[in-house]
C-alpha positions in Angstrom: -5.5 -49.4 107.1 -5.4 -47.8 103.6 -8.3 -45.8 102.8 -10.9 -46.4 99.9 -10.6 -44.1 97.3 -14.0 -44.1 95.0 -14.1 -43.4 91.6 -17.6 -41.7 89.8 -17.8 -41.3 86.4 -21.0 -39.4 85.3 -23.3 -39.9 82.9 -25.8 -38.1 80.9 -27.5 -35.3 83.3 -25.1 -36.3 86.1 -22.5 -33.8 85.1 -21.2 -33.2 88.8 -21.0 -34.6 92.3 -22.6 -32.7 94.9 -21.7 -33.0 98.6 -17.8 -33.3 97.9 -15.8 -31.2 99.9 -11.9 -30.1 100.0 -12.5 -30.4 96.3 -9.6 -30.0 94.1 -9.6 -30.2 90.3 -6.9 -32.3 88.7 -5.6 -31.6 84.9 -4.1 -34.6 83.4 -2.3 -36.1 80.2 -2.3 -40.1 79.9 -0.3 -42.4 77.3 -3.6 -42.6 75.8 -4.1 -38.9 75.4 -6.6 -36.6 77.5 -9.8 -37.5 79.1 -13.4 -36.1 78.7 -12.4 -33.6 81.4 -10.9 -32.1 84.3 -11.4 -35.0 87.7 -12.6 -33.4 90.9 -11.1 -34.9 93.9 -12.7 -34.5 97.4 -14.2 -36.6 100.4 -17.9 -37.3 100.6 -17.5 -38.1 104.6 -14.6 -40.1 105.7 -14.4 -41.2 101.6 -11.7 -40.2 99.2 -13.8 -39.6 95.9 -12.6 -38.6 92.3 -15.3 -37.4 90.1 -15.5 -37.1 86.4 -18.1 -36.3 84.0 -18.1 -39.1 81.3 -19.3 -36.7 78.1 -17.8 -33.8 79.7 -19.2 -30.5 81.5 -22.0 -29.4 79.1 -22.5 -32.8 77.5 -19.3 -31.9 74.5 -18.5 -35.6 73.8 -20.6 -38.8 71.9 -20.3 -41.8 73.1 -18.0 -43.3 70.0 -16.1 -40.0 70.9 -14.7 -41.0 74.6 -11.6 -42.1 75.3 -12.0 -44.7 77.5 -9.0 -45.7 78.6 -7.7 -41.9 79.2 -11.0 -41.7 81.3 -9.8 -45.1 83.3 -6.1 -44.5 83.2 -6.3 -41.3 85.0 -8.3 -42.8 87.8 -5.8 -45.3 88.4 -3.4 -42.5 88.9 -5.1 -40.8 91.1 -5.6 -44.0 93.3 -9.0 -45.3 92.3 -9.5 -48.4 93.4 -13.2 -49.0 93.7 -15.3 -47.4 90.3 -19.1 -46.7 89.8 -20.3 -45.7 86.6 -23.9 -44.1 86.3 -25.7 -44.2 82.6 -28.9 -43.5 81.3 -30.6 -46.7 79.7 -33.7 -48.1 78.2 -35.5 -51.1 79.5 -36.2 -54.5 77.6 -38.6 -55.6 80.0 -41.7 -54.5 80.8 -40.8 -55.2 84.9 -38.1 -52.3 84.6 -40.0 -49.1 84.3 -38.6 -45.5 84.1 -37.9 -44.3 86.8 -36.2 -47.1 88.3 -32.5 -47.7 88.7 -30.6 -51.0 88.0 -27.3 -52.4 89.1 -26.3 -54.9 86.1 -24.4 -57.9 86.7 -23.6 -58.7 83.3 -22.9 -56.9 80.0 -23.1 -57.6 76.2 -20.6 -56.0 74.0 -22.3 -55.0 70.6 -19.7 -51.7 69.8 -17.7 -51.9 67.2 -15.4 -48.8 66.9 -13.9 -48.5 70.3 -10.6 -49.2 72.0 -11.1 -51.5 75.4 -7.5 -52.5 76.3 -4.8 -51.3 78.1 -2.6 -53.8 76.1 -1.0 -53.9 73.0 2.3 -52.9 71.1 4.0 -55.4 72.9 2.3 -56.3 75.6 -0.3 -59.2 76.1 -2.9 -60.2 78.9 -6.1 -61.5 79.1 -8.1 -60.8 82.0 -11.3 -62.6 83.0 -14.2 -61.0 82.6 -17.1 -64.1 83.0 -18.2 -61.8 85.8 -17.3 -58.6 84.8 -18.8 -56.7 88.2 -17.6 -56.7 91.5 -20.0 -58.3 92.9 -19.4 -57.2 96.7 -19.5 -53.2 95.2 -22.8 -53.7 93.2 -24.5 -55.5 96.2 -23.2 -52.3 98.3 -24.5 -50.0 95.5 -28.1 -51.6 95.2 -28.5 -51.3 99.0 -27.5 -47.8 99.0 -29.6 -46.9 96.1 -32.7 -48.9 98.0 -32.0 -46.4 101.0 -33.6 -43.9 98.9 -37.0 -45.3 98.1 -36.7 -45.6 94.5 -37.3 -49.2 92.7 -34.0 -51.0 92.1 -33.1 -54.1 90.5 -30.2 -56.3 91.2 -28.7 -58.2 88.5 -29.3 -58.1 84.9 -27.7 -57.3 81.7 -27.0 -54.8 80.1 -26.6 -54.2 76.6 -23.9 -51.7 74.8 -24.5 -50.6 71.4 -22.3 -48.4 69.6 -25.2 -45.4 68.6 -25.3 -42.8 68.8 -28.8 -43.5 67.2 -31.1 -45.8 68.7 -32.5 -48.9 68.1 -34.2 -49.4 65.3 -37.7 -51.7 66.1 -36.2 -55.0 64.4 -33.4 -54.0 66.7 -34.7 -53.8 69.7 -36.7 -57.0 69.3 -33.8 -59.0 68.4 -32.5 -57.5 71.6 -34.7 -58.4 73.7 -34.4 -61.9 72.4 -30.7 -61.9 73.5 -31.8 -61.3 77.2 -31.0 -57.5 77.8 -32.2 -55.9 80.4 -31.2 -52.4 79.8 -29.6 -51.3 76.5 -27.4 -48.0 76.7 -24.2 -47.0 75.1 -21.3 -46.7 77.8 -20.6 -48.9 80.5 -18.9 -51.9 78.7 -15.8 -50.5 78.1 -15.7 -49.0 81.8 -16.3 -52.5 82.7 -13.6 -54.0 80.9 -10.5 -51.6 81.4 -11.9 -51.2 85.2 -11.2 -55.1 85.1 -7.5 -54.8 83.8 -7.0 -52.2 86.1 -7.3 -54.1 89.2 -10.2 -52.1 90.5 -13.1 -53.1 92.3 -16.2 -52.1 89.7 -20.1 -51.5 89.8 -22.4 -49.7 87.8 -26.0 -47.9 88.2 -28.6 -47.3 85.5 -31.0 -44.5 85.4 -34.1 -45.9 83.2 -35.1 -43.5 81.0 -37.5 -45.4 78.6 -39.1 -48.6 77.3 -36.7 -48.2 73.9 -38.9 -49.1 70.7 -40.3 -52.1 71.6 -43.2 -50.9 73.7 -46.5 -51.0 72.4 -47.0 -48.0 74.5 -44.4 -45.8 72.4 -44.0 -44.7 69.4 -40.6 -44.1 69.2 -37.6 -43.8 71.6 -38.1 -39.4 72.6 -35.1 -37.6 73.3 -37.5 -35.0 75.7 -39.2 -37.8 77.3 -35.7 -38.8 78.5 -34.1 -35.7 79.9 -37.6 -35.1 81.6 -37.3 -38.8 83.6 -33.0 -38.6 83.5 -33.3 -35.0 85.5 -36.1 -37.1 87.6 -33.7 -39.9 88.6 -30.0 -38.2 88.7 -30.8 -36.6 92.1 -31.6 -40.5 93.2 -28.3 -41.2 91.9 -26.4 -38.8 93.7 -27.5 -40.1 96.8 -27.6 -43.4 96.2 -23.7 -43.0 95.3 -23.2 -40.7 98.5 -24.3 -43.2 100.5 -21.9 -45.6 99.3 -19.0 -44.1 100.1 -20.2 -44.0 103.5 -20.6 -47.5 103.8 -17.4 -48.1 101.8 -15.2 -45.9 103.2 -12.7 -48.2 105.1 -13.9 -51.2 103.1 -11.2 -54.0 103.3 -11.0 -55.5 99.2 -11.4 -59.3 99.9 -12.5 -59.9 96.1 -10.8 -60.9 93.6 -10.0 -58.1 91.3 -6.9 -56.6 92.9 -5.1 -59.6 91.5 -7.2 -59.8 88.1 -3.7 -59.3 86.4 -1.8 -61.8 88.6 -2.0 -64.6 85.5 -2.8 -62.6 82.5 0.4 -60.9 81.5 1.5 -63.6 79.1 4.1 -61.9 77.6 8.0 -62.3 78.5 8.8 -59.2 80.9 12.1 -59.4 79.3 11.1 -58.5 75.4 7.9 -55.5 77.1 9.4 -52.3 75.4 10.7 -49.9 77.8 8.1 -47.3 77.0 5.1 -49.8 77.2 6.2 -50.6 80.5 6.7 -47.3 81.9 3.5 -46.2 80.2 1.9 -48.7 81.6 3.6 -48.6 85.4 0.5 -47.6 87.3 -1.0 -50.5 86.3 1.4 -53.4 85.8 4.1 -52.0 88.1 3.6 -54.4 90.5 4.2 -57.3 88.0 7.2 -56.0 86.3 9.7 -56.5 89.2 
């Protein structure tokens, strides 16, 4: 049976993964240029894990600034096939209070200057993304984060603006309106190039704040933040240890290995060579 390997990318304050051991650190180049940083490869138990820090060691990067699919296509050459991403957020809702972590099942898009596709220059697919989690990983993920005592919430949406300012007030209203839950500025292109990559995918919020809608606030504070992120990061590190315990030999039953099976809608015979070997890793198995 093939092992699991999990993929962590890192948020704000979680800028390593503690507990991994035989660690390695891989430097790579992608089609779509370099990532945020080195990846640290290692076990955590019996679990094949590759680390990466989304805004790179030291916090270098903006949001706007990351290149996603480098990010992405690097752990799907290194053999990712089950992803958790952990971001900082703001709460929408007065139930969600910082401190506690969530496990979103849904996601709005509200970016505007980013690149979220594999595809292009030749090349078309459309993948599903009505549910754009896995939703066997995030149940896995909100039990593990429970084992640690800390609130968490399963389900919920969460809302990805392109910052890197907050909210204004009018904003956040409106927003709340819409139904978020959570409003941060990272996941949703994870989300959707963990999709076309075929992996299994899952993310966990660290609530920071009650953004700018809170009576109780007078703004969103940047201090305030850091002070409950630092507070919560040590919850996610175990919360994601724990996962790759229970994961370790986990046999992928879902859907999302085969979330490419029907969307390459383009003639294999007129892909440009270079697209398709660019894109071997993760189309290979439908070019033959």
């Amino acid at each position: 049976m093939s092992r699991t390997v999990l993929g962590v990318i890192g948020g704000s304050g979680f800028y390593q993964m503690k507990g991994l051991t035989a660690v390695e650190q891989v430097e790579l180049t992608t089609p779509f240029g370099r990532p945020s940083d080195p990846f640290f490869r290692g076990k955590l138990g019996e679990c094949d894990v590759v680390f990466l820090s989304r805004h790179g060691r030291g916090h270098r990067l903006m949001p706007t600034e990351l290149n996603f699919r480098a990010n992405l296509y690097g752990m799907k050459q290194l053999g990712v096939d089950h992803l958790v991403s952990v971001s900082t957020a703001g709460s929408m809702k007065e139930e969600l209070r910082p401190g506690d972590l969530v496990v979103p099942d849904q996601f709005i898009d509200h970016t505007f200057k980013r690149a979220a596709t594999f595809f292009g220059d030749g090349i078309v697919a459309h993948v599903s993304l009505a549910d754009p989690v896995c939703a066997a990983l995030a149940r896995q993920l909100a039990e593990s984060a429970r084992e640690g005592g800390t609130p968490v919430h399963h389900g919920g949406v969460y809302l990805c603006i392109e910052g890197p300012q907050f909210s204004t007030r009018a904003e956040s209203n409106l927003y709340r309106r819409w139904g978020a839950d959570v409003i941060s500025m990272t996941a949703m292109q994870e989300a959707r190039l963990a999709r076309e990559a075929e992996m299994c995918y899952a993310a966990l919020v660290l609530v920071t704040d009650y953004d700018c809608w809170h009576e109780s606030v007078a703004a969103v504070d940047i201090g305030e933040i850091l002070r409950v992120m630092r507070l919560n990061v040590e919850h996610a590190q175990s919360a994601v240890a724990t996962l790759a315990r229970r994961i370790a030999a986990r046999v992928r039953d879902c859907a999302c290995p085969h979330a490419l099976r029907n969307a390459i809608i383009t003639d294999r015979s007129v892909i440009p060579p270079k697209v398709a070997a660019d894109l071997r890793p993760i189309i290979g198995k439908y070019l033959q």
